[in-house]
N, C-alpha and C positions, 0 to 999 in steps of 0.2 A: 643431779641430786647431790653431789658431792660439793660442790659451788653454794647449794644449798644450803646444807650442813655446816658449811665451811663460815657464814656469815654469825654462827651464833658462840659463845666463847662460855655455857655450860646450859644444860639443862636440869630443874629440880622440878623434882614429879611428889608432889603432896600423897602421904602414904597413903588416902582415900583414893586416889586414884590410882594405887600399883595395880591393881588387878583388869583395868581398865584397858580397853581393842587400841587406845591413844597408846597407854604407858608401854604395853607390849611391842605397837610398832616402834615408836622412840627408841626403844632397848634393841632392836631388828637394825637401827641404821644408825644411830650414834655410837660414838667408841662410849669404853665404859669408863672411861676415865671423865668424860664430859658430863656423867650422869650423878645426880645425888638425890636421896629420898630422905624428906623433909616434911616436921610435922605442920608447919606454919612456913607461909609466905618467905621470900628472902627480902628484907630491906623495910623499911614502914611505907605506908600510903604519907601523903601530902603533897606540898606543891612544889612541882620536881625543880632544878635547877637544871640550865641546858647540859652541863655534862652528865646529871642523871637521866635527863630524858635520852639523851644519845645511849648511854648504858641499857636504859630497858628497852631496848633492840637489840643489843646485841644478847641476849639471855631470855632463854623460856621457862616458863613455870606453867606445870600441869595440874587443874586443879580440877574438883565438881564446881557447878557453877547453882548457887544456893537463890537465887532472887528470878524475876519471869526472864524468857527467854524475846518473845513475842512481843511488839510493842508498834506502836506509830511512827511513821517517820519523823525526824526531826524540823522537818521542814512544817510541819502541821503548825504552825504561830498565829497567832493571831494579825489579820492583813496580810497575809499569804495566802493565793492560790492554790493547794495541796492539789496533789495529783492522786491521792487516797491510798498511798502505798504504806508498806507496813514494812519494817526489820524483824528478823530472826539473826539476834546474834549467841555466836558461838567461839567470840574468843576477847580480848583486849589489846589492843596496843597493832602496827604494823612495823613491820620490818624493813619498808622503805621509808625513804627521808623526803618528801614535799615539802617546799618553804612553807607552803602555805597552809598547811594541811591542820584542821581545824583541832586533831586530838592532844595538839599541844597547848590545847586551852581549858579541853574536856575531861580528860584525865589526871587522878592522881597515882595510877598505880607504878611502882616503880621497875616493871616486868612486863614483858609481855606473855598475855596468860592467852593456853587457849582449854579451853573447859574438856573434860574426858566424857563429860554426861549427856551427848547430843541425843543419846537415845530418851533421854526427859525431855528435851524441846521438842521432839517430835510426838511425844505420849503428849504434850500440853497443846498443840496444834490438833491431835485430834481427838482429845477430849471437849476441844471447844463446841463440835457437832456442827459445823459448817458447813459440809462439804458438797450441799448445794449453794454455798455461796460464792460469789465469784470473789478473789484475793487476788493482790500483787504481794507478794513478799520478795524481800531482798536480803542477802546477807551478806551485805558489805556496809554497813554501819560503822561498827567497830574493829574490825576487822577486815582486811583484803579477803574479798571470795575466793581470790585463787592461789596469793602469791605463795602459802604456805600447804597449799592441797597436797603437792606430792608426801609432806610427812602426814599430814593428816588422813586425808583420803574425802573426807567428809564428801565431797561434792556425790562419790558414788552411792553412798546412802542417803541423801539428799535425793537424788534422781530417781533413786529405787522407790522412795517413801513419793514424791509427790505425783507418780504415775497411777498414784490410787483415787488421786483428788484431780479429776480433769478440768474441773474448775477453777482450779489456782493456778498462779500463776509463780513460779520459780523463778526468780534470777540472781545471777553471778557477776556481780559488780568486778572489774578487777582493772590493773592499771600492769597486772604482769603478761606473760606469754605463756603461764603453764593450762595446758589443757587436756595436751596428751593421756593424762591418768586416767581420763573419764571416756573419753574418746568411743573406746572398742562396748561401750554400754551401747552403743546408736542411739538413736536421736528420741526423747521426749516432747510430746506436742506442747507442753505444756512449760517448756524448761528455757529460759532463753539467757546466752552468754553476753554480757554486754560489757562494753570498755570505754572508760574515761579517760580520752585523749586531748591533744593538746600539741599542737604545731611541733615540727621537731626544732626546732631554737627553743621551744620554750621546754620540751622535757629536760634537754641538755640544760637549760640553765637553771631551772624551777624544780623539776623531778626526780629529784638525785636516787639513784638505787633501782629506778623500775624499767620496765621493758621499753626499748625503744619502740619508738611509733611503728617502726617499720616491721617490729616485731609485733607489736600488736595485731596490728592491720593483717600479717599473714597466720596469725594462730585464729584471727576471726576466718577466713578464709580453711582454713582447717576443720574448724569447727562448723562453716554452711558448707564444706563438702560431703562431711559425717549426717549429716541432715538437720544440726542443731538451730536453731533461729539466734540470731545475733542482735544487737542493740549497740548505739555509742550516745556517750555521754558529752559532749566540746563543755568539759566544762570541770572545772571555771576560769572561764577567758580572760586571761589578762592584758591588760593594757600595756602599750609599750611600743616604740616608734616604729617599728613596720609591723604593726598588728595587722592591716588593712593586707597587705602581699602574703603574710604568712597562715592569718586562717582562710585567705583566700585559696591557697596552695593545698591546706588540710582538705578543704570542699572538694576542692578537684581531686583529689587523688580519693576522697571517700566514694565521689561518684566515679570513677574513672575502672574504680574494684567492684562495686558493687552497685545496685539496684536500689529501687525503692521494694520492690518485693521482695528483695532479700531481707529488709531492716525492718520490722513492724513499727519502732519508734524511735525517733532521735533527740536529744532533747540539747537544750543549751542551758548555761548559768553564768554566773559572773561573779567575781571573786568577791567574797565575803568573808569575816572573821569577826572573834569579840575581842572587843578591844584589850584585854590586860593580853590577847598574844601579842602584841607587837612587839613588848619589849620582848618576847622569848626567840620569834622568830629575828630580831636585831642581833641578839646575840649567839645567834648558832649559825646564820645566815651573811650577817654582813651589809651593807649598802649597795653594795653589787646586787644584790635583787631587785628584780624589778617590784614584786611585793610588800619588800621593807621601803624601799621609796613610791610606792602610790600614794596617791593625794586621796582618800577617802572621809566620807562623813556617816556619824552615827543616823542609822534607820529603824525606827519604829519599833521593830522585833528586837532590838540593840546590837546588831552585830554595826559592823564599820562595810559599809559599798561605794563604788565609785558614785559619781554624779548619778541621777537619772539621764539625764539627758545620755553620757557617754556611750551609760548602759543599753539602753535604746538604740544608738546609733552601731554599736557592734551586734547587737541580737537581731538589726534591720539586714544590717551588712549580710550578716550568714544565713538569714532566710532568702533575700532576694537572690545568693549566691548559689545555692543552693535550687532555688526555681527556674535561673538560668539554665540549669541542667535536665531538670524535669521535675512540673509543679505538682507531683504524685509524692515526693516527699515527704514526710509527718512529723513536723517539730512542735516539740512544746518548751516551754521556759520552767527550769526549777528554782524552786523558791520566791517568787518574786510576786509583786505586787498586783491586783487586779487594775489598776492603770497605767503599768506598764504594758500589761498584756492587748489593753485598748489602743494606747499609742503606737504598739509594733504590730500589730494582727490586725486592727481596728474589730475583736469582737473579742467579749469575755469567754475562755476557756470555760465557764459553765454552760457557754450558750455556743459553744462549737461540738458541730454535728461530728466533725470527725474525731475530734477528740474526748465524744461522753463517754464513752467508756473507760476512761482514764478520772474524770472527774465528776463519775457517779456516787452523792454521798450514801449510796444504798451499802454499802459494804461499812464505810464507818459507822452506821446505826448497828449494822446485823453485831459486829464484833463487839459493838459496847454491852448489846443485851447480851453477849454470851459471857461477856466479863464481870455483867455487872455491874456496870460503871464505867470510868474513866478509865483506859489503857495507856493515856497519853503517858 
């Protein structure tokens, strides 16, 4: 915890939220010299410069969060595949540093906020009247699910709230090792921990600030001891001269640990971004990335991907890798196109039997009539 603590250089807690289970724990674990109550945000919104964006990591700001909580994945674009997942976000900004990592294109705030009001995103969840319906939600959008849990706590009221809804589905994207917090809750049917990995040459050289692989890999193991259901994300692969040995080496050791009845889904992606990041990641990052030097082309949605073709040939590589081991495995492709999906599976994700449940549009209808409209 103190390692923890130790990464942030103050915290401002918006006086709306002094009275708040956030602002109280905050006040419980930071010295009070690190603490300051403020009517208004620290620094203005716009579009950060990389030593501002380095800055708003290192500084929290506690505020209510005024706008919906609830919403569609980002991946829902037009000529995408969706996998009909939904975010519930509850903070802004993260605390580790990814070259590639898409919020340095999405963001203007100069802070990283995490909202005191999560008992409103849960009041808004179930006021929607759902709760025969079946959801995926995720809350790692804007936010690491986990890397800040120990000040937060959120995941345990998270756990507590979605044990009322056995039809939904909870998950905790994360790229750290914290899990412990939640642990001694036992296991949710309905709750599942999942991590977005990436060969260990590539967190070393890509993933600056998060849990190594090896810790990942042993806190999921933590976590299917406890009884929790786990998930991994390979994703997003990037390319790079012994790509072929190194996600071969992630495959193996994912099968080596674990099962396919351990994981109910695995998914893969391939690195993407919009184009005005490049010069930000150029300049916080270097040419030493393998990210700032990919060769990529504008696609359809407008972000920047590799070739198709390359694309295919890694998302090939890791499924036949993968079936080498045992063809009871369950992958699917995020964000990507329905003829990629033909070239590498040779059958559309809407028309694969093991994967309808994933990309049944019954759930995007049921939430629009609940909203109204458009959620996107």
């Amino acid at each position: 915890m103190q390692e923890l603590i130790g990464k942030f250089e103050h915290v401002y807690i918006d006086r709306k939220s002094k009275d708040s289970k956030l602002a109280e724990r905050i006040q419980s674990l930071f010295p009070a010299d690190k603490i300051s109550f403020v009517n208004e945000r620290p620094w203005q919104e716009g579009e950060l410069s990389p030593r501002e964006f380095d800055r708003s990591k290192r500084n929290l700001f506690v505020t209510p969060f005024k706008g919906r909580f609830f919403k569609r994945c980002p991946g829902s674009r037009p000529g995408l595949a969706c996998c009909n997942y939904f975010v519930l976000n509850w903070g802004l900004q993260c605390d580790m540093n990814c070259s590639y990592c898409y919020l340095q294109s999405f963001i203007n705030s100069p802070i990283l906020t995490l909202y005191s009001n999560l008992d409103d995103a849960l009041g808004e969840l179930r006021e929607m009247n759902l709760s025969e319906q079946t959801l995926r939600i995720g809350t790692g959008e804007t936010v690491d699910s986990l890397s800040l849990d120990p000040i937060t706590l959120y995941s345990r009221d998270l756990i507590t709230f979605f044990r009322e809804f056995s039809k939904w589905t909870l998950e905790f994207k994360t790229k750290s090792d914290k899990v412990d917090q939640f642990l001694d809750l036992g296991p949710a049917e309905n709750v599942i921990v999942s991590w977005s990995i990436n060969p260990a040459h590539i967190v070393e050289h890509e993933e600056h600030g998060t849990a190594s692989l090896a810790a990942r890999l042993s806190a999921a193991e933590r976590c299917l001891a406890k009884g929790f259901k786990i998930a991994f994300h390979i994703d997003p692969m990037i390319y790079h001269p012994d790509w072929r040995e190194n996600y071969g080496e992630l495959v193996d050791e994912i099968c080596r640990r674990f099962s396919p009845s351990d994981v109910p889904y695995l998914s893969v992606g391939a690195l993407r971004f919009q184009g005005e990041q490049r010069a930000i990641m150029r300049e916080r990052f270097g040419m030493k990335s393998y990210v700032v030097r990919a060769e990529t082309f504008p696609s359809p949605d407008g972000k920047f991907r590799y070739d198709a073709r390359i694309r295919q040939e890694m998302f090939r590589f890791v499924n036949e890798r993968f079936a080498s081991h045992d063809r009871a495995w369950r992958l699917f492709m995020c964000m990507e196109t329905p003829e990629t999906w033909l070239r590498v599976e040779g059958v559309s994700p809407f028309k694969s039997e093991s994967l309808q449940p994933l990309f049944d549009r019954a759930p995007l209808r049921a939430v629009a009539r609940a909203s109204q409209g458009d959620i996107g």
